[in-house]
N, C-alpha and C positions, 0 to 999 in steps of 0.2 A: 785315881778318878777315871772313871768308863767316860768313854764322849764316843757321843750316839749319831752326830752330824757329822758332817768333813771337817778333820780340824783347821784347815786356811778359811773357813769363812768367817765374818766378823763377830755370829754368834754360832754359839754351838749348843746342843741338848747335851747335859754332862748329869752323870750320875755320881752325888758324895754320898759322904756319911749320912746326909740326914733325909735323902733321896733326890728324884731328879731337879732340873733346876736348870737353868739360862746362864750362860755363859759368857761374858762380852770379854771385846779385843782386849781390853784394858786389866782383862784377868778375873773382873768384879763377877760375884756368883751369886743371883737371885733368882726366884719365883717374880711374877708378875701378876697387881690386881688392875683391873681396866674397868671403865665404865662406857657404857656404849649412848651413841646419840648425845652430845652434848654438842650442841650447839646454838647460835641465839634464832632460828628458827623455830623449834619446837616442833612436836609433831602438827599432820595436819588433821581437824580434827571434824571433817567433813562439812557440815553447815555450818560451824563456828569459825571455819577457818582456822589460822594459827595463833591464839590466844595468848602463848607464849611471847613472842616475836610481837605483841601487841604488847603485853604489858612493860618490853623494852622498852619498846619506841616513846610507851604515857610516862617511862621513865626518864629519858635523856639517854639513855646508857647506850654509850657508840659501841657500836663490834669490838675496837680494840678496847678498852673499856671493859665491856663483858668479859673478853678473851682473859685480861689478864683477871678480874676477880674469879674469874674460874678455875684460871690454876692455881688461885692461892686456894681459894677452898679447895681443889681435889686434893692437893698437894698436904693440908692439912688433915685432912679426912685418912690419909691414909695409899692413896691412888698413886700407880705409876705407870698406867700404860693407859693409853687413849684408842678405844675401840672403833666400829664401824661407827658412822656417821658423824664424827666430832671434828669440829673447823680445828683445820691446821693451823690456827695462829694460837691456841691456846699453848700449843709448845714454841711461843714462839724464843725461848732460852735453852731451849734443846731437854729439859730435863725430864719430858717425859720418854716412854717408851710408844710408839707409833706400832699400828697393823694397816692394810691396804685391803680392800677388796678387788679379787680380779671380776666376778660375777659372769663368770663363762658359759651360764644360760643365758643371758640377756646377750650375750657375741652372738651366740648358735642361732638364737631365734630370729637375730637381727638379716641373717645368713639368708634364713627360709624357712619351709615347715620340714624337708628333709632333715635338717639339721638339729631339730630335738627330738626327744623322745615325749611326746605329750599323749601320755595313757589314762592319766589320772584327774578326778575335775580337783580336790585337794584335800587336806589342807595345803600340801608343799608342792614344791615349785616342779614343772616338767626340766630333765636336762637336756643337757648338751648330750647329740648321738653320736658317740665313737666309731658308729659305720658309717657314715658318712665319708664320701669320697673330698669334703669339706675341710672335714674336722680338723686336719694338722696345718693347716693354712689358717684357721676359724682361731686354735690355740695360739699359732704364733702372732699373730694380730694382737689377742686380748694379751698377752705377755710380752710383747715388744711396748703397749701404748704405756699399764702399767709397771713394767720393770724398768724402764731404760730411763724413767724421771725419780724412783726409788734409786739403783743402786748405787747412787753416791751418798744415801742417805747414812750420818753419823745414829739418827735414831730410830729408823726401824726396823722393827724384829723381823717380821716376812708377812706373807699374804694368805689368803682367806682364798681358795678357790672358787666357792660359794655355797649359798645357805639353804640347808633344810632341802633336797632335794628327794623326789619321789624313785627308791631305790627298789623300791617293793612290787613294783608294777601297779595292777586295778587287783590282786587281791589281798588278803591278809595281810597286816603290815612285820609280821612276824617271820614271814614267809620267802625266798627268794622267787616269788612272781614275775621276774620281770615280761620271761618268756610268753606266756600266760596270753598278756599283755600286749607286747607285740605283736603276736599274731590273730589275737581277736580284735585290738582297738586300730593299728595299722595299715592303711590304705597298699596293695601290691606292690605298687612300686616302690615303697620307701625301701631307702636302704638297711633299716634296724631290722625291716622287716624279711624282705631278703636274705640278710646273714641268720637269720630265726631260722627259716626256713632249712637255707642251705643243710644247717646243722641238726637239723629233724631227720632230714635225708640222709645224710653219712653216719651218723651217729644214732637216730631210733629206727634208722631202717624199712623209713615208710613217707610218704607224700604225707604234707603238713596235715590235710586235711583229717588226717590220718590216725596224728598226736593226741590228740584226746580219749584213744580209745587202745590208747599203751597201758600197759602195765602201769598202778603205782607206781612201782620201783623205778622202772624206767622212766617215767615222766619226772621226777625227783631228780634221778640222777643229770638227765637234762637240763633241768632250770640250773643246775649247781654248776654246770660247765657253761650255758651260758652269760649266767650273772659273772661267771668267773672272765672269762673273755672281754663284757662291758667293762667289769672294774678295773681290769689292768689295760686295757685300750685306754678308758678314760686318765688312769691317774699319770701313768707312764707319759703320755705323749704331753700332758698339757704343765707337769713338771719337767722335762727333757724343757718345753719351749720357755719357762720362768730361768731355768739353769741356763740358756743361753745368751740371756740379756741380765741377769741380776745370780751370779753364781754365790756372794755372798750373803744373803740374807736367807729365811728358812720359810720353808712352804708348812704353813699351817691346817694343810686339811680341808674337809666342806665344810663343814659345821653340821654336823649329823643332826636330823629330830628325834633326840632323846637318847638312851641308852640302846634303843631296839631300834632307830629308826632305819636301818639297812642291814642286810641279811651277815653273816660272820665273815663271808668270803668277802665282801667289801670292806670291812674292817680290816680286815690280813691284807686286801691292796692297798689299802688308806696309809698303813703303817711302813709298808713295804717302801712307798715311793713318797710318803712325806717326813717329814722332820717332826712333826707334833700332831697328834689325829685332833681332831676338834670335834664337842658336840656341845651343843642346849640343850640345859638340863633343868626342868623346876621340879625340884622335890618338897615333899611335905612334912612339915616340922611339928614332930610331937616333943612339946614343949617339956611338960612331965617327965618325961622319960629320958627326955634330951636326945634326939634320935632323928634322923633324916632318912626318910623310906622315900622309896618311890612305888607308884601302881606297875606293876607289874602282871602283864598275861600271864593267868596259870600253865600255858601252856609251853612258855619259856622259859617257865623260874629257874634255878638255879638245881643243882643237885640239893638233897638233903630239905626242900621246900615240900610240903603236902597241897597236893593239888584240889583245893576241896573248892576254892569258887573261880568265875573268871578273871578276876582281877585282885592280888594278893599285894600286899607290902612288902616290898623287902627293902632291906639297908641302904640306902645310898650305898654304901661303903663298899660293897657286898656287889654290888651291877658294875660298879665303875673297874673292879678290882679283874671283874671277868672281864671285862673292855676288852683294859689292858692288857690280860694274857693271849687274848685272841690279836689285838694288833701290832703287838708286843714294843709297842710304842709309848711312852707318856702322853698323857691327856690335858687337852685344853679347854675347861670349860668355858664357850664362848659367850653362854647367856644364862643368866640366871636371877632369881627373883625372887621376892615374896611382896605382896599389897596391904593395906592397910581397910577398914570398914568405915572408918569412921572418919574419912575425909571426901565429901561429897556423897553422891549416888552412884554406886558400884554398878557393876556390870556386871550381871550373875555368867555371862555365856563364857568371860575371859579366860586365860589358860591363869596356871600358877596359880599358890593357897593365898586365899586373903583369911587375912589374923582379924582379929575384931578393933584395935586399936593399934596404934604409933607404939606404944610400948610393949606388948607382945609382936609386932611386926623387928621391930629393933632385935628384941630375944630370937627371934627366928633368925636374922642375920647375924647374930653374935653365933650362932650354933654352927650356920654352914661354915663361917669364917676357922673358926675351931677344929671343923673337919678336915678343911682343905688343907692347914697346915700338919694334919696327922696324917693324910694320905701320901705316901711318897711318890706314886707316880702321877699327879698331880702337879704342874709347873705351873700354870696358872687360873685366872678367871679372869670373867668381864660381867659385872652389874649391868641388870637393866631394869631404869634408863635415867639419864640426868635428871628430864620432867616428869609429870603426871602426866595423863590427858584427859578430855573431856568432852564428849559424845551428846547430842539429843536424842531421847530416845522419841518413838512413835506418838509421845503425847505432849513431847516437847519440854519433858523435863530433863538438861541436864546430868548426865552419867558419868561420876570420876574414875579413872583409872588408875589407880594410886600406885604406880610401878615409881616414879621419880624421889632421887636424893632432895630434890626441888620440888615445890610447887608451883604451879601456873603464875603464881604471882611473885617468882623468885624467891622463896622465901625458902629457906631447908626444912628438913624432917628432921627437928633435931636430935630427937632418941635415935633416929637412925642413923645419922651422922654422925652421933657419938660412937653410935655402936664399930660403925666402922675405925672411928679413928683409935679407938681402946684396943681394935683388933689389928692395930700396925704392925 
């Protein structure tokens, strides 16, 4: 059996026969499925407030109450890791498996505006600036508050460094941009900006101003040594400060946006310096075929792809598998979904496929669930989310979001619920 972590910590990433897999003290060798946000708050759901956490309260149903019918349904369903956002008391018998967010954008920015790299307006989040004369002080902070209350923990796996981060800089998201980026969206004195520069000058051979009117080649080759420099400042330093307060448990990654959402050299640091890469992933389910593709830019498909429009299908199977080679690490899917049409007023802007009914939405999660256990590097996922949610739109009609195992009024999705527990 290959073990891919250190083996004295309490879990290890271990590769068998049937590929990779979680490894606990006690010897026991599984994958792990989680669901994210569960808890009796619900989301918020702007002028509605939290509808959830209301239809508790019109119920009697205390916290502890909730907590525990919630681990008996997850626990029946199928579930054994409990993702971002879900109250701690739901394990309150230990028998889930737990993850921690560090969220080391929200440290950096807490810092100052030096301290992130804020290029992009979005969708994802600005990070945490590894030039910052900040930053390993910024790190040990955010890893000293969250490690030092984890690592006596019997139940959880490790931590989440943070989510959906803008790796691409303000161009193409296809593209190692960061450079780009910092030097056009970055005020002189910041320090990302700074280290841009420096490295314009010893390495293109010319005052920044300069950069733009390099050679292709050369401007290419620049982004690719800078993005390289970010990514291993960032993952190196702020895993070194998790290893100093919490040496057992495993560093799970950012949670990348999507299969592309950062250039390849960040994947190769990601793998380098964590225990498990993480991304969110919502692919779309051709049901017919039985098949999970994802859109794909023509312009990054895969070998053996015809490039005929801008946005092409390919495989789930087929993106995740290249991930992997490139981070050469097993994959954690942290977020993933499909909606339902026919519960409430849908939200046409939302990400992920909406099915037209509860019972093709079910088939679509019987399919990913079928995948994930065919994929060997592959250890885990996390569903999203326990709830629904529900929006007013501009004329005041009500907009469901049918992402929840639950609905707003507690009630389950039960072809999906099934579906999950068939796929134990």
């Amino acid at each position: 059996m290959a073990v891919l972590s250190h083996p004295d910590r309490d879990i290890a990433v271990v590769e068998t026969a049937k590929g990779w897999a979680f490894r606990w003290a006690d010897g026991s060798v599984r994958r792990v499925r989680g669901i994210e946000k569960a808890n009796g708050y619900g989301p918020n759901c702007g002028a509605l407030g939290r509808p959830y956490a209301e239809t508790l309260k019109q119920a009697g149903l205390s916290r502890d109450a909730w907590c525990a019918q919630t681990a008996k349904r997850l626990r029946a369903w199928g579930f054994n890791l409990l993702g971002s956002g879900t109250d701690a008391r739901i394990n309150a018998d230990g028998s889930f498996t737990t993850t921690e967010m560090i969220a080391l954008s929200c440290w950096a920015r807490d810092a100052g505006a030096d301290c992130v790299i804020d290029v992009h307006p979005g969708p994802c989040g600005a990070m945490a600036n590894p030039f910052s004369p900040q930053f390993a002080e910024i790190c040990d902070r955010a890893a000293r508050a969250s490690c030092v209350p984890g690592a006596a923990s019997r139940s959880l796996l490790g931590y989440f460094l943070d989510n959906e981060l803008n790796w691409w800089g303000c161009g193409p998201w296809w593209e190692p941009g960061m450079l780009d980026a910092v030097l056009e969206k970055l005020p002189p004195e910041h320090s990302a900006r700074r280290a841009a520069e420096r490295l314009v000058r010893k390495k293109g051979g010319c005052e920044p101003d300069g950069y733009a009117k390099l050679p292709k080649a050369k401007r290419e080759d620049l982004r690719r040594v800078f993005t390289r420099a970010l990514a291993q400042r960032y993952f190196k330093t702020i895993v070194e400060a998790i290893r100093r307060y919490d040496p057992r448990h495993l560093v799970l990654g950012c949670r990348f946006a999507g299969v592309a959402g950062a250039p390849d050299i960040v994947w190769e640091m990601c793998g380098t310096w964590c225990d498990v890469v993480s991304l969110n992933c919502y692919p779309q389910a051709d049901l017919a075929s039985r098949q999970l593709t994802l859109g794909v830019d023509a312009r990054i498909l895969p070998d053996g792809y015809v490039r005929t429009e801008q946005w092409t299908p390919v495989p789930l199977a087929v993106m995740l598998k290249r991930r992997f080679a490139v981070a050469k690490t097993p994959l954690f899917i942290s977020e993933w979904s499909f909606r339902g049409a026919d519960i409430g007023q849908p939200r046409a802007e939302s990400n992920g496929q909406e099915l037209p009914n509860q019972a093709l939405r079910a088939q679509a999660v019987s399919l990913f669930l079928d995948e994930m256990r065919r994929l060997p590097y592959v250890v885990g996922h996390a569903f999203y989310m326990w709830t629904d949610e529900r929006f007013l739109s501009a004329a005041g009609v009500p907009e469901t979001l049918n992402w929840g195992l639950v609905s707003l009024e507690n009630a389950p999705h039960e072809q999906v619920v099934q579906a999950f527990a068939k796929g134990k």
